[in-house]
Residue frames as qw, qx, qy, qz and C-alpha x, y, z in Angstrom:
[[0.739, -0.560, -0.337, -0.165, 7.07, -8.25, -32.59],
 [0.017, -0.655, 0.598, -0.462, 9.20, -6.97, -29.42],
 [0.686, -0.335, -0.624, 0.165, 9.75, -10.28, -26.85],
 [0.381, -0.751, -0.028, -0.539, 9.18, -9.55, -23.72],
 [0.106, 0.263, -0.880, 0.381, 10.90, -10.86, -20.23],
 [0.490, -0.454, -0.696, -0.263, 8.43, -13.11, -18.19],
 [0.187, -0.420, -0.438, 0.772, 8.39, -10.74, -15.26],
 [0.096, 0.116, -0.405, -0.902, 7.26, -8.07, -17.85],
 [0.452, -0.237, -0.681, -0.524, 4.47, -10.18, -19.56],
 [0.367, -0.388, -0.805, 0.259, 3.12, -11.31, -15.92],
 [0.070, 0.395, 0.210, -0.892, 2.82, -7.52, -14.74],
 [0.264, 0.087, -0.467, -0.839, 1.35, -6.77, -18.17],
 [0.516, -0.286, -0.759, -0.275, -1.27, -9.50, -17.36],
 [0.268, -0.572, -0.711, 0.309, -2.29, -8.69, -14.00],
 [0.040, -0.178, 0.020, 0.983, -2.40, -4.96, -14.94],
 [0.360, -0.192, -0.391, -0.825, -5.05, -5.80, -17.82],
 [0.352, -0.456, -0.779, -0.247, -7.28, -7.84, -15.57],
 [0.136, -0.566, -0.542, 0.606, -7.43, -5.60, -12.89],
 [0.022, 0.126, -0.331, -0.935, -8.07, -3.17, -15.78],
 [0.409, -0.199, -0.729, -0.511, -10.61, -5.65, -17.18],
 [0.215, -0.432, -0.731, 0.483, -12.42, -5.68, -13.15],
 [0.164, 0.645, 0.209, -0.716, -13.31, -1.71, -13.06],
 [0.323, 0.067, -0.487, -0.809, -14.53, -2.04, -16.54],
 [0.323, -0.187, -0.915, -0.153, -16.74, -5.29, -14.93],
 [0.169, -0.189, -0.820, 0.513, -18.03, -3.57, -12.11],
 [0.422, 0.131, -0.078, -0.894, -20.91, -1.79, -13.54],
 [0.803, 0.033, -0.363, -0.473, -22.52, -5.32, -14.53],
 [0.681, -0.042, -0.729, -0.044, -21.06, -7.79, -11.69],
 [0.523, -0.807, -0.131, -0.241, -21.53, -7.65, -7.80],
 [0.307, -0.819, 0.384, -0.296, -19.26, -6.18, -5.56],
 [0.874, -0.302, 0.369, -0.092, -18.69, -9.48, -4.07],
 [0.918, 0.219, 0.225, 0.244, -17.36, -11.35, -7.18],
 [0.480, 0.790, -0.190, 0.329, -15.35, -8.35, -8.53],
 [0.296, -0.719, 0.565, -0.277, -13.38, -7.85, -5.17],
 [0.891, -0.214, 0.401, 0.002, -12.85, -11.93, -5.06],
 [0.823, 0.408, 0.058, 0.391, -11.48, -12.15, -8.50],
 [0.143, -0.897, 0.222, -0.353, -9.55, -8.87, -7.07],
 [0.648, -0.628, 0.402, -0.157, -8.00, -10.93, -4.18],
 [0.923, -0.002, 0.335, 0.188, -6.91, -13.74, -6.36],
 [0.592, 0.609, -0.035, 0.528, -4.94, -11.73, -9.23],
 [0.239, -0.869, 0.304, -0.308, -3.63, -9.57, -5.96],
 [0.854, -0.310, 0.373, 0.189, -1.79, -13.31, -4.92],
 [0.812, 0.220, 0.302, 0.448, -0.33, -13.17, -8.29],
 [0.087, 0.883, -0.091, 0.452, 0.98, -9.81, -7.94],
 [0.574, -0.678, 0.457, -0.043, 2.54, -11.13, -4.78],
 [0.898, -0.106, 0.356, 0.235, 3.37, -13.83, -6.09],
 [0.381, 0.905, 0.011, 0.189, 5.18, -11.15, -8.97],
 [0.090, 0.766, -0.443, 0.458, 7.31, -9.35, -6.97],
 [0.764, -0.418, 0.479, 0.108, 8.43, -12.38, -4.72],
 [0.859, 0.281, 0.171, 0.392, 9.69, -13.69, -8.11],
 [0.495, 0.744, -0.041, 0.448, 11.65, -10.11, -8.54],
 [0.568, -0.256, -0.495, 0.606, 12.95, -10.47, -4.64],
 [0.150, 0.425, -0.125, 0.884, 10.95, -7.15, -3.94],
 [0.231, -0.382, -0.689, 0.571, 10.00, -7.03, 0.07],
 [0.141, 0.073, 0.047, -0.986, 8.73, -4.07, -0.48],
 [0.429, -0.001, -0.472, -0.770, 6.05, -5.12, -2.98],
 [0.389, -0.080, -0.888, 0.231, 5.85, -8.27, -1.13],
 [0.138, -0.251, -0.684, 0.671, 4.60, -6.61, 2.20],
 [0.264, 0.250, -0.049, -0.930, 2.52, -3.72, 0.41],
 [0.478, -0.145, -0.782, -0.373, 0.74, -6.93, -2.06],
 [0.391, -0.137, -0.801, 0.432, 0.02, -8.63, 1.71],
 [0.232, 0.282, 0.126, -0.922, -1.83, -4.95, 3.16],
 [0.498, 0.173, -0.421, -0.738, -3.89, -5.10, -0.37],
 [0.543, -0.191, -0.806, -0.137, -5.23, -8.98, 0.41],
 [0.145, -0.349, -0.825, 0.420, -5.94, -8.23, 3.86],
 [0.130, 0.249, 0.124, -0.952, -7.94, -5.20, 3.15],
 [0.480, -0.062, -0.744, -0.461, -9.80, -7.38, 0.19],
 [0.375, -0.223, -0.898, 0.053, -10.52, -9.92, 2.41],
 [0.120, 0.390, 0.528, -0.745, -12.13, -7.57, 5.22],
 [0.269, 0.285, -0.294, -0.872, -14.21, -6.91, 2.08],
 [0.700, -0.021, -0.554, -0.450, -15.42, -10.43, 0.80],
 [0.013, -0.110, 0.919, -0.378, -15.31, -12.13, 4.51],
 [0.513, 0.067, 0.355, -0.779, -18.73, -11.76, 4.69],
 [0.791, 0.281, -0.323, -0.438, -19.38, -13.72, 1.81],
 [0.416, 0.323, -0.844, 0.103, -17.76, -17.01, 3.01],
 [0.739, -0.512, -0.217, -0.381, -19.37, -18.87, 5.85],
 [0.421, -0.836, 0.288, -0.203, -17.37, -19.33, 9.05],
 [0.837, -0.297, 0.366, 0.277, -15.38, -22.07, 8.05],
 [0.639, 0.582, 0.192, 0.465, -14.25, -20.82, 4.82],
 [0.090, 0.923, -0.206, 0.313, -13.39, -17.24, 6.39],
 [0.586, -0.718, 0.375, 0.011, -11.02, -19.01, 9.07],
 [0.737, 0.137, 0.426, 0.507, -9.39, -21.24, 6.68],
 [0.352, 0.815, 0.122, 0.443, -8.86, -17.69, 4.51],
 [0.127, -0.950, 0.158, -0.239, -7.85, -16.05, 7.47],
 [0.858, -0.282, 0.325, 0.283, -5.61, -18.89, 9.07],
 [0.725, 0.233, 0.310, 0.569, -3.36, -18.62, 5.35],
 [0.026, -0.948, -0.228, -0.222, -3.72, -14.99, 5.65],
 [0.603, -0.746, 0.243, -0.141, -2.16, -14.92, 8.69],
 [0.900, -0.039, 0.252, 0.354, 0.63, -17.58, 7.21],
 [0.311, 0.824, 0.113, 0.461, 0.85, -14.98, 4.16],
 [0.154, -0.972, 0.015, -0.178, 1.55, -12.25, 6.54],
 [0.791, -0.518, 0.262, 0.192, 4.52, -13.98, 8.92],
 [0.820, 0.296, 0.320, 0.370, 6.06, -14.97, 5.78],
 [0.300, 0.774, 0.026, 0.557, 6.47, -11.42, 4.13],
 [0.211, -0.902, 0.300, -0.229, 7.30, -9.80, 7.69],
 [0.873, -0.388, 0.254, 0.154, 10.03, -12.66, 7.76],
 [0.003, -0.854, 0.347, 0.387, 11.03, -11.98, 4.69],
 [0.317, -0.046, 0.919, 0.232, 11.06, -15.26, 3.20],
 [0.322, 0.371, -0.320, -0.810, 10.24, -14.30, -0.17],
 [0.104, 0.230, -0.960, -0.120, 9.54, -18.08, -1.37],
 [0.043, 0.418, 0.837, -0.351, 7.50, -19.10, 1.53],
 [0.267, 0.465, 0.620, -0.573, 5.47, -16.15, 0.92],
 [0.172, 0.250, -0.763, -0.572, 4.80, -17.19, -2.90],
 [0.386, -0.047, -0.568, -0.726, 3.73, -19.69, -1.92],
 [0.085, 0.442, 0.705, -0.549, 1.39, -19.22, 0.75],
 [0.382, 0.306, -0.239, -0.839, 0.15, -16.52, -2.16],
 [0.404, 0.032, -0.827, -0.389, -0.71, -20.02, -4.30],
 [0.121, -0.313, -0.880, 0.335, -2.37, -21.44, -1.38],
 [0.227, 0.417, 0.330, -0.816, -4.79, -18.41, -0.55],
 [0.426, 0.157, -0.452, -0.768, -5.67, -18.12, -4.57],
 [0.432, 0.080, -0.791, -0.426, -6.60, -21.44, -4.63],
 [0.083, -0.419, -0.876, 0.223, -8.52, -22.38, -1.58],
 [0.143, 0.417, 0.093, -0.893, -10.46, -19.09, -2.28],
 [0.504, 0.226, -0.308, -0.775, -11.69, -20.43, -5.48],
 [0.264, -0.124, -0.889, -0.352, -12.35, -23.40, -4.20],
 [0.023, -0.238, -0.676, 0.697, -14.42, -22.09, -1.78],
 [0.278, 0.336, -0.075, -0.897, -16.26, -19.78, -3.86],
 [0.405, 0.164, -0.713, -0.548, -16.84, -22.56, -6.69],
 [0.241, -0.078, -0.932, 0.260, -18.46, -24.52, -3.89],
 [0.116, 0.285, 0.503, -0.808, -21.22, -22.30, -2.86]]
């Protein structure tokens, strides 16, 4: 058995589920595949904040706001401002450069996303 580093094994895990999405999207809607999308895209930020890489950081950030112009529709007008409000936190963060903060503003976003969703 080869061990792995936990930077490694985290990449390796958000690789297969976005792997395991475009194998889902023949049989689930648009909607749900591009939400669970948005949330494993925080932990891909939340990835390469742990590996201090701005780059990835800012490029991750791009990829969630593009999502979100995707599933905004699906949220109702208080859920998309509270999405876009931490968005918008998300964003400041990474073009500050404050790798940390924008971790975890990533954690925030996943999680009021699913509770939104789980609420509807």
């Amino acid at each position: 058995m080869i061990a792995r580093k936990p930077a490694e094994t985290a990449q390796a895990a958000i690789d297969v589920g976005q792997s395991a999405l475009d194998l889902e999207l023949r049989y689930r809607s648009p909607a749900e595949i591009n939400a669970d999308r948005f949330v494993l895209w925080t932990q891909q930020l939340r990835v390469d904040a742990a590996a201090k890489n701005l780059a990835g950081v800012t490029g991750d950030v791009a990829v969630l706001e593009w999502i979100r112009d995707r599933i905004g529709q699906t949220l109702d007008v208080a859920g998309r401002r509270q999405v876009d409000g931490l968005l918008h936190d998300l964003r400041a963060a990474a073009d500050a450069g404050n790798l940390p903060s924008a971790a975890d503003h990533a954690a925030r976003l996943a999680a009021r996303l699913r509770d939104l969703l789980s609420a509807r």
